[in-house]
C-alpha positions as CSV (number, residue, x, y, z in Angstrom):
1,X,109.6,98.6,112.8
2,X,109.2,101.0,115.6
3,X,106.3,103.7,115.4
4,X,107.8,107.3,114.5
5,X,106.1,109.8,116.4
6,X,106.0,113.3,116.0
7,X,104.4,115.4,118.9
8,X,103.6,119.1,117.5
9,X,103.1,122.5,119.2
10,X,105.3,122.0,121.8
11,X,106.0,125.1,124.0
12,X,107.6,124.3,127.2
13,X,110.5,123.2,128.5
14,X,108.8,120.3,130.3
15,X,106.3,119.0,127.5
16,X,109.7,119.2,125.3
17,X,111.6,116.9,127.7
18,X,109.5,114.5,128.0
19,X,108.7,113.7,124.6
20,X,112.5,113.4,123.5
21,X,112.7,111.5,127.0
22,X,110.1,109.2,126.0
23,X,111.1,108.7,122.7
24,X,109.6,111.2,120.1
25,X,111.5,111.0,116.7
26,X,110.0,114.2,115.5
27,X,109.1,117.6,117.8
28,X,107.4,120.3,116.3
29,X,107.2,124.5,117.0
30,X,104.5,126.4,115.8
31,X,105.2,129.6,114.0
32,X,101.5,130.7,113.7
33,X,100.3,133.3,115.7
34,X,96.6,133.1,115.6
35,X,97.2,129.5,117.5
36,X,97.2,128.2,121.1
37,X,100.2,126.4,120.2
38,X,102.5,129.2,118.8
39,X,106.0,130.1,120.2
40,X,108.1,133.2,119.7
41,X,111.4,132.4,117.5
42,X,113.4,133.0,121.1
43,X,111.2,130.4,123.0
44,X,111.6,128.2,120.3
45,X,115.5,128.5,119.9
46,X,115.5,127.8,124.0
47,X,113.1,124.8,123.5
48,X,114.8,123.7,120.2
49,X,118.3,123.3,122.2
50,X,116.1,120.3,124.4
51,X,116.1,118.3,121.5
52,X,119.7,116.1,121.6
53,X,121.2,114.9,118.4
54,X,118.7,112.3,116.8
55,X,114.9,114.2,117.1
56,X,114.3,116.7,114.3
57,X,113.1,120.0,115.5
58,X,110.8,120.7,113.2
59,X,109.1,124.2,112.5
60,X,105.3,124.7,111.2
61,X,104.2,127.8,109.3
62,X,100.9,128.5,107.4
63,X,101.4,130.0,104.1
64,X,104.7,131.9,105.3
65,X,106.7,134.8,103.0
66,X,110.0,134.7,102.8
67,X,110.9,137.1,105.4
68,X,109.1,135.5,108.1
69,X,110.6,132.1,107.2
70,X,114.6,134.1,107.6
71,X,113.6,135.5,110.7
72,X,112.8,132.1,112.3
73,X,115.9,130.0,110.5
74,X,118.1,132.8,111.5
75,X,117.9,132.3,115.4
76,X,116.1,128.4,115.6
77,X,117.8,125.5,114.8
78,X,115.1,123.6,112.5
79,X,115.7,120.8,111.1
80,X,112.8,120.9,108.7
81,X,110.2,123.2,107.9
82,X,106.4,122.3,107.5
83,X,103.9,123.6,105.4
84,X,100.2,123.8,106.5
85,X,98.7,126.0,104.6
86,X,97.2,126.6,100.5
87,X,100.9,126.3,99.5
88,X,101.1,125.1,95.9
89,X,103.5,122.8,94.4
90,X,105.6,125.9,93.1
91,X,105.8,127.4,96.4
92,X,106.9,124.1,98.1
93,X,109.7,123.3,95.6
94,X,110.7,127.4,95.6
95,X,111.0,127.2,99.8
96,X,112.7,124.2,99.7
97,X,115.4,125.7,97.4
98,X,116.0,128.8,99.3
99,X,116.2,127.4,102.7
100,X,118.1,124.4,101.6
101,X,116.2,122.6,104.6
102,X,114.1,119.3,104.3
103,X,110.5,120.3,103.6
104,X,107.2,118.5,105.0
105,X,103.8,119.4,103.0
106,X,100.7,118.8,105.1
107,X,97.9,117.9,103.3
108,X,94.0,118.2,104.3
109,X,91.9,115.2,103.7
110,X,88.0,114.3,103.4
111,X,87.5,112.4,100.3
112,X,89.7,110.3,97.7
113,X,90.3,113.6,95.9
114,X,92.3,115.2,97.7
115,X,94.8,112.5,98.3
116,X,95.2,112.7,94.6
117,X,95.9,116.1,94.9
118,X,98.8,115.5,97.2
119,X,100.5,113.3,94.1
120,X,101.7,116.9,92.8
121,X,103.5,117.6,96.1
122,X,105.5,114.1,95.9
123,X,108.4,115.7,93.3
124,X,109.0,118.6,95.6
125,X,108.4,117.4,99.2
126,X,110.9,115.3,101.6
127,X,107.4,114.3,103.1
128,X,104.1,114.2,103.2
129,X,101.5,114.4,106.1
130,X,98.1,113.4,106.0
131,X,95.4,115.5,108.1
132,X,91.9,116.3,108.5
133,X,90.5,119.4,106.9
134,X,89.2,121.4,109.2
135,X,86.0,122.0,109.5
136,X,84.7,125.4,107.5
137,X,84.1,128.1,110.2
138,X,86.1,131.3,111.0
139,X,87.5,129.9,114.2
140,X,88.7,126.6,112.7
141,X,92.9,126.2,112.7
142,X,94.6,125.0,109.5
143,X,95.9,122.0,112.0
144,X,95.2,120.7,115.3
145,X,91.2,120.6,115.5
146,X,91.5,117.1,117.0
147,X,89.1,116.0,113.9
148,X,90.0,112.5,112.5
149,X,89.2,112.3,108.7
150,X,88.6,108.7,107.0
151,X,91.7,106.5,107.6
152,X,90.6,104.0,105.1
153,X,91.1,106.4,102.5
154,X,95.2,105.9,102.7
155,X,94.8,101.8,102.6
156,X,96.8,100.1,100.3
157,X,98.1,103.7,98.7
158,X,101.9,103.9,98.1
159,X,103.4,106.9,98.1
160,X,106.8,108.5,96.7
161,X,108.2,109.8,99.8
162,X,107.9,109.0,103.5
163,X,104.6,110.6,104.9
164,X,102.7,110.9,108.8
165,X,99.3,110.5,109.7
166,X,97.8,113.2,111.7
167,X,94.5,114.0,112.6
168,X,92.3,114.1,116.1
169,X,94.9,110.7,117.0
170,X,94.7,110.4,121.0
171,X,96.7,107.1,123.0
172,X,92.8,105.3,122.6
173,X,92.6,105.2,118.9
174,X,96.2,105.2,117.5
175,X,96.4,101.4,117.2
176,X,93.2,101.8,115.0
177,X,94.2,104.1,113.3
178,X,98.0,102.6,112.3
179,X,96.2,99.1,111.6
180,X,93.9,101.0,108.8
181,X,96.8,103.5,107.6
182,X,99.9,101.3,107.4
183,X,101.5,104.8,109.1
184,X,104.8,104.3,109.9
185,X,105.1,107.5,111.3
186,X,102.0,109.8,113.1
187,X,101.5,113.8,114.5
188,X,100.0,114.4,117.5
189,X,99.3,117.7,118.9
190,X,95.4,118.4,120.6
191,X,95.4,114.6,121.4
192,X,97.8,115.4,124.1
193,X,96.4,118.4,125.5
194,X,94.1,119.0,128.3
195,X,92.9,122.2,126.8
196,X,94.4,124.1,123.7
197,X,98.2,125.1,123.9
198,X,98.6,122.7,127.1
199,X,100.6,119.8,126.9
200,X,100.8,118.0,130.3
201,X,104.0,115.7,130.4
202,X,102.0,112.6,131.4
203,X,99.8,112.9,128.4
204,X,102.8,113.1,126.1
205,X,104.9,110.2,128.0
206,X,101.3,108.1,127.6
207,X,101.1,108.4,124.1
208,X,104.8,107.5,123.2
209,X,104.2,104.3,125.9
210,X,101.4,103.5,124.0
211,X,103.3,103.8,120.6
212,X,105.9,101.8,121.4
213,X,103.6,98.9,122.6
214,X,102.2,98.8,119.1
């Protein structure tokens, strides 16, 4: 089965075409001001009309209210929405009914525990995505540190709904890290940058080459 490859904080019109050229499944928008990565809902809709039928635009938000979650749907065609923040269970399930839009939880891992923690996400998630938790200073992002956590900590685990590993992956260690995972599908965002926000397209074609090798 072919690698599904989702490459986040995408925010122009040439790091957007070449990973749905390439062939990303998945492309993701930030909607998260405080980082590099974050687009305005009207670059977004202009970069969201890149994607052809096929690749699922999807949009990231941090612990979003309701009216800033209808401002973006209204004018950008998302085809899920993803969670990164201290969303609970309730709030998940509650989004996911209003919106009427598949939902993706991101959850933040360093030990065993928390991976138990994301069993209470399974009943109201379409997925589940697997990150590091970032490191505990004031300047750390909820997402896209490029910080790895443990991989063996997902092998052998079986899980309710589809899910994506994410997490400081770059072209070097993705192999590794799909041979300890099982991932079927992965996230990529810093690991294609060559500083935050910055996407080169030859970074982005390299890590869908090397995907598809795998």
């Amino acid at each position: 089965m072919t690698l599904a490859v989702k490459i986040c904080g995408l925010s122009t019109p040439d790091s957007m075409t070449a990973a749905v050229e390439s062939g990303a499944r998945f492309v993701g928008l930030v909607f998260y001001p405080p980082s590099p990565r974050a687009v305005s809902p009207h670059t977004a809709r202009q970069l969201a009309r890149l994607a052809p039928t096929g690749v699922r635009v999807v949009g990231l938000f941090v612990d979003p209210d309701d009216e800033t979650l209808d401002a973006v749907v209204r004018q950008v065609p998302l085809d899920m929405l993803q969670l990164h923040g201290q969303e609970t269970p309730e709030r998940v399930a509650a989004i996911a009914a209003r919106f009427a839009v598949p939902v993706m939880k991101a959850v933040r891992v360093a030990t065993a525990a928390d991976l138990e923690e994301a069993r209470a996400f399974e009943d109201v998630a379409d997925w589940l995505l697997f990150d590091a938790k970032p490191p505990s200073n004031v300047h750390a992002l909820p997402g896209g540190n490029g910080i790895p956590f443990d991989w063996s900590l997902l092998a052998g685990r079986h899980w309710q709904r589809p899910w994506m590993l994410s997490g400081g992956l770059t072209a070097d260690n993705l192999a590794e890290a799909v041979a300890a995972t099982g991932a079927a599908a992965v996230d990529v965002s810093s690991g294609v940058e060559d500083r935050p926000g910055h996407k080169p397209p030859a970074r982005v074609r390299g890590f869908l080459e090397t995907a598809r090798a795998l």
